[in-house]
C-alpha positions as CSV (number, residue, x, y, z in Angstrom):
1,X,94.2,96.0,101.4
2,X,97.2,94.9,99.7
3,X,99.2,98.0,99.3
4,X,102.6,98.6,98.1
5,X,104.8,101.7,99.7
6,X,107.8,103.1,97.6
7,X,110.2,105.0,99.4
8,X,109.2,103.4,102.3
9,X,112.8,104.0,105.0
10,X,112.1,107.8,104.8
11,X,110.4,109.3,107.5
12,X,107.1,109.2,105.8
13,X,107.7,105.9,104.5
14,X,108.2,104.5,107.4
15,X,104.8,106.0,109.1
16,X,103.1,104.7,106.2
17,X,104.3,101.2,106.5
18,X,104.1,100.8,110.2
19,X,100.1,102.7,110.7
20,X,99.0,100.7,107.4
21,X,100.1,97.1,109.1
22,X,98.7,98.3,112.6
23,X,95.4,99.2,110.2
24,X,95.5,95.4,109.3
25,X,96.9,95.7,106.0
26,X,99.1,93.9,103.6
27,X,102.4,96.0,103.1
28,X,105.0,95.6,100.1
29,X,107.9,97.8,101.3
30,X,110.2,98.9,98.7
31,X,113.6,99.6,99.6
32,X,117.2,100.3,98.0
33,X,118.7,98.9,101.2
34,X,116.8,96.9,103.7
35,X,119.0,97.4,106.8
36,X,117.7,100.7,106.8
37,X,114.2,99.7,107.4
38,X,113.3,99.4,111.2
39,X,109.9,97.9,110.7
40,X,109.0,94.9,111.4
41,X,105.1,92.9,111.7
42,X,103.1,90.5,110.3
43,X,101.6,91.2,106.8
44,X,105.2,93.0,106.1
45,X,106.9,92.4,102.5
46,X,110.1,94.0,101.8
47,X,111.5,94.2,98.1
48,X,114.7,95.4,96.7
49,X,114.4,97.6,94.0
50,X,115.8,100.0,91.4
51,X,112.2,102.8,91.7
52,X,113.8,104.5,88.3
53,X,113.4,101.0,86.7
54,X,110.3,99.5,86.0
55,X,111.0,95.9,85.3
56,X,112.3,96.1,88.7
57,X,109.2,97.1,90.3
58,X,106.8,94.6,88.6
59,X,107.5,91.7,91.3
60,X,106.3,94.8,93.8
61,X,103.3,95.6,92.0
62,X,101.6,93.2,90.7
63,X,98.7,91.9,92.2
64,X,98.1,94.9,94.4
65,X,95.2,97.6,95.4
66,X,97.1,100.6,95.5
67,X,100.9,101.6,96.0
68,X,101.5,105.2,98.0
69,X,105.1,106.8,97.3
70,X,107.0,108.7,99.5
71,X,109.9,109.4,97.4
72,X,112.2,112.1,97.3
73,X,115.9,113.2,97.2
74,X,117.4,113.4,100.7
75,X,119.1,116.6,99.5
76,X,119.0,118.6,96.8
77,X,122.1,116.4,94.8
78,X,119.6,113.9,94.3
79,X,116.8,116.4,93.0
80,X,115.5,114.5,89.7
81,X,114.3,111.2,91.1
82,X,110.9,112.1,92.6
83,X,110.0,112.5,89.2
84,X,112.4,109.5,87.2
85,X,111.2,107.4,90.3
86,X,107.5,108.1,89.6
87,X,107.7,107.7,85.8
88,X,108.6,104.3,86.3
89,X,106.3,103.8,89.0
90,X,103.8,104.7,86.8
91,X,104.8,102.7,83.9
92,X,104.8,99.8,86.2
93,X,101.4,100.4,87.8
94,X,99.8,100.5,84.1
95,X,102.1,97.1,83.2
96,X,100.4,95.5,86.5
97,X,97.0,96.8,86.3
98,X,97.0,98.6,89.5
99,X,95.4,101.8,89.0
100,X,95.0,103.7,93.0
101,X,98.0,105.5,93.7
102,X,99.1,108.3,96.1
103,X,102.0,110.6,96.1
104,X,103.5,113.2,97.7
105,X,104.8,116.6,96.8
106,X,105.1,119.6,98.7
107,X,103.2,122.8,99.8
108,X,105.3,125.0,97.9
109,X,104.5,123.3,94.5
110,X,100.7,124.1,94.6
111,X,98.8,127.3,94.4
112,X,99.1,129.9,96.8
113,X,96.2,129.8,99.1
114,X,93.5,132.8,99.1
115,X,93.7,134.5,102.4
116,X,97.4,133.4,102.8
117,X,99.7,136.4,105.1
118,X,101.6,138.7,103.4
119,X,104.5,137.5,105.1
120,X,104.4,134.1,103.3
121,X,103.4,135.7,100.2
122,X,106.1,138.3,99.9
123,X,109.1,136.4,101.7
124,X,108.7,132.8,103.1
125,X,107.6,131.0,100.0
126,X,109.9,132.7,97.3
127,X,112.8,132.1,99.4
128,X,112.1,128.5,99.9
129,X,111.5,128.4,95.7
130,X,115.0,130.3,95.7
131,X,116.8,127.9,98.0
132,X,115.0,125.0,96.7
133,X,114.5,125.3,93.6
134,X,116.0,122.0,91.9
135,X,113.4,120.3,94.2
136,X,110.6,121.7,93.8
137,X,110.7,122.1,89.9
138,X,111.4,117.9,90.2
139,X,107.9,117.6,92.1
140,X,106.4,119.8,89.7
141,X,107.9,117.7,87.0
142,X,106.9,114.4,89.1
143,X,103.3,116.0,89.3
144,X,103.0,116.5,86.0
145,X,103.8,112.8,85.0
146,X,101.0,111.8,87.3
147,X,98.3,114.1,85.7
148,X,99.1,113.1,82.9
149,X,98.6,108.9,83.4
150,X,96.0,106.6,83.4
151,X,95.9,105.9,87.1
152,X,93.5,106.7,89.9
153,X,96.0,109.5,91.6
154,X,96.3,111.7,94.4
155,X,98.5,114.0,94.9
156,X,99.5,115.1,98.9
157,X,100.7,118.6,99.6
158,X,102.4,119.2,103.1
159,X,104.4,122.4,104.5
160,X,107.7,121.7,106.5
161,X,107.4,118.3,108.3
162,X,107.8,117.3,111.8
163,X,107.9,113.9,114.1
164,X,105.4,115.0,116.3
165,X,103.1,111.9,116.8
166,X,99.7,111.0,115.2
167,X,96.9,112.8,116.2
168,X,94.4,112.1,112.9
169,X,93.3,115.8,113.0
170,X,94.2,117.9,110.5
171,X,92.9,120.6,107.8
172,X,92.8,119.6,104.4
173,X,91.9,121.4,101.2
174,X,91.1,119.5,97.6
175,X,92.0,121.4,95.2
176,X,94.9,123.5,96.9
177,X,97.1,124.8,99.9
178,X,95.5,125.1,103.3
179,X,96.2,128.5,104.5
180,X,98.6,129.6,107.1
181,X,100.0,125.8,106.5
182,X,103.4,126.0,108.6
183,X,103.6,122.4,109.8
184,X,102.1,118.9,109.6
185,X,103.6,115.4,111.4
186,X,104.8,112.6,109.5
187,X,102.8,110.9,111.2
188,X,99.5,112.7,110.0
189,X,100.6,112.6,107.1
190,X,100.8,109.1,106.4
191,X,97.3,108.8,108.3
192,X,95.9,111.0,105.2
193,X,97.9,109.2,102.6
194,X,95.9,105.6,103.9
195,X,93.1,107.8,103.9
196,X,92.7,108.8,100.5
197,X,92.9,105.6,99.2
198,X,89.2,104.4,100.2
199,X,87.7,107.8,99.7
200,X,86.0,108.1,96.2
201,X,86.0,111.5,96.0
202,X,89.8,112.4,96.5
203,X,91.2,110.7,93.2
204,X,92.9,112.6,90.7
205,X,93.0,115.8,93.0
206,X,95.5,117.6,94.9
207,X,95.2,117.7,98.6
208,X,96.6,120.9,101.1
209,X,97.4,120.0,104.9
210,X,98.3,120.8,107.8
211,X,98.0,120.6,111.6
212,X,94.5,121.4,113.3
213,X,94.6,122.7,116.3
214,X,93.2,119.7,118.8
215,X,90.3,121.2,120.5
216,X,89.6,124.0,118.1
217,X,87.6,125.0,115.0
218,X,88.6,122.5,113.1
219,X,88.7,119.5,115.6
220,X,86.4,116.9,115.7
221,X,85.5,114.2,118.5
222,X,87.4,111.2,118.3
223,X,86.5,108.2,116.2
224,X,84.4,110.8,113.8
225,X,84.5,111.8,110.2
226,X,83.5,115.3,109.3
227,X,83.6,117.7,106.4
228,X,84.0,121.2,106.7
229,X,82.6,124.2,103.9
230,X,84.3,127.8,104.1
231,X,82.8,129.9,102.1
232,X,84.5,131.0,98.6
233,X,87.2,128.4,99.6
234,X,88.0,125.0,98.2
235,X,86.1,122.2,100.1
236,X,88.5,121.6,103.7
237,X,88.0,118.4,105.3
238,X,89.2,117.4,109.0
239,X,90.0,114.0,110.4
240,X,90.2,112.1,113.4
241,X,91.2,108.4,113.5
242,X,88.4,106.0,113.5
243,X,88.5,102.5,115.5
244,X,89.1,99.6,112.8
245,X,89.3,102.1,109.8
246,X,92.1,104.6,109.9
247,X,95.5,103.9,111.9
248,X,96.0,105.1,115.1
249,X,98.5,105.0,117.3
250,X,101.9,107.1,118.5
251,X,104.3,106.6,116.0
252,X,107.7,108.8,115.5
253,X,110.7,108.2,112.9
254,X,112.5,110.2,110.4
255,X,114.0,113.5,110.9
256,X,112.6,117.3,111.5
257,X,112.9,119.3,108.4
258,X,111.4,121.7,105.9
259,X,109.3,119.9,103.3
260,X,110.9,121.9,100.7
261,X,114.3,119.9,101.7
262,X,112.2,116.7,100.7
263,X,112.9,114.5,103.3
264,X,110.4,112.7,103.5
């Protein structure tokens, strides 16, 4: 695949760029400043470039499969370019005929899950809105833009973010929040933003994660693909890397922080 990823010397970013090459693909990294990339491999592409201008991105762009962004402000000064970042993104995508494209957003910008603890209800999720607010009303905004186009989208929504390593096996719920979602790895979640991409079923949807307990309910043996029903819930889906399919591999990077914070 050739695949473009914007945003891509964040924490996510990085895990994307470096589990997509060890998947075999062709990577377009776009950076503001290359020195802060530490990635390196054959089938690696880095571009400077202005994400809030489209012109700029066009050299990025065209000729690709699909393009993943991981943008987001590394504090909440820089609130607003999730969503000026995508609306170009967009408007280059549509210029360059590339029509697969994955974002992500944040936990706290999609529904409240059924079955979710009072706790989280009550106290944990309106004090995260009240603390980061100007951050999540830009991914809302930057969500919005994205419905609204012509592209093939998906939307990822993970709680607070750690550098725990790959493991391929976590929960995830189209159509809304996983419950009890407290944490997910950078790592995983790059291994679900390269999954989406060849799955048919998970464009223009929103997608819930978060960790699986390895060895539990939701685990499944390794190199498997399985898809989980609850009852009355939106349709949850585990994963475990796959041998030549999905990356794999122990991969760290970025820093430990909320998801709310966006830094991705």
């Amino acid at each position: 695949m050739e695949l473009t990823v914007l945003g891509a010397t964040g924490g996510t970013g990085r895990q994307v760029v470096q589990q997509a090459l060890e998947a075999g693909h062709s990577v377009t990294a776009v950076v503001r400043d290359p020195s802060r990339l530490p990635v390196t491999g054959a089938g690696l592409t880095v571009v400077t470039a202005d994400v809030t201008d489209p012109e700029s991105l066009l050299p990025a762009l065209e000729g690709r499969d699909a393009a993943i962004s991981a943008l987001g402000p590394r504090g909440r000064k820089q609130a607003r370019i999730a969503a000026a970042g995508t609306r170009a993104i967009l408007s280059a995508l549509d210029t360059c005929g590339v029509r697969r494209f994955a974002a992500v957003s944040a936990a706290p910008v999609g529904p409240l899950p059924e079955g979710e603890g009072v706790v989280a209800r009550t106290v944990l999720i309106p004090l995260l809105w009240a603390v980061f607010r100007d951050v999540y009303t830009d991914l809302a905004a930057m969500e919005g833009e994205i419905r609204r186009s012509s592209a093939d989208w998906t939307i990822v929504w993970p709680p607070r973010l750690t550098d725990k390593p790959v493991t391929g096996t976590y929960r995830r719920v189209g159509g809304g929040n996983v419950p009890h979602g407290r944490s997910i790895s950078r790592a995983d979640l790059a291994h679900a933003l390269l999954a989406v991409l060849d799955e048919p079923t998970a464009g223009n949807r929103a997608w819930g994660l978060r960790t699986s307990r390895v060895g539990g309910r939701y685990a499944t043996p390794a190199g498997r693909h399985r898809s989980v029903r609850d009852p009355g819930r939106p349709s949850v889906s585990c994963f475990r890397p796959v041998t030549g399919q999905l990356p794999r591999g122990r991969l760290s990077g970025g820093r430990v922080g909320v998801r709310g914070s966006r830094r991705p």
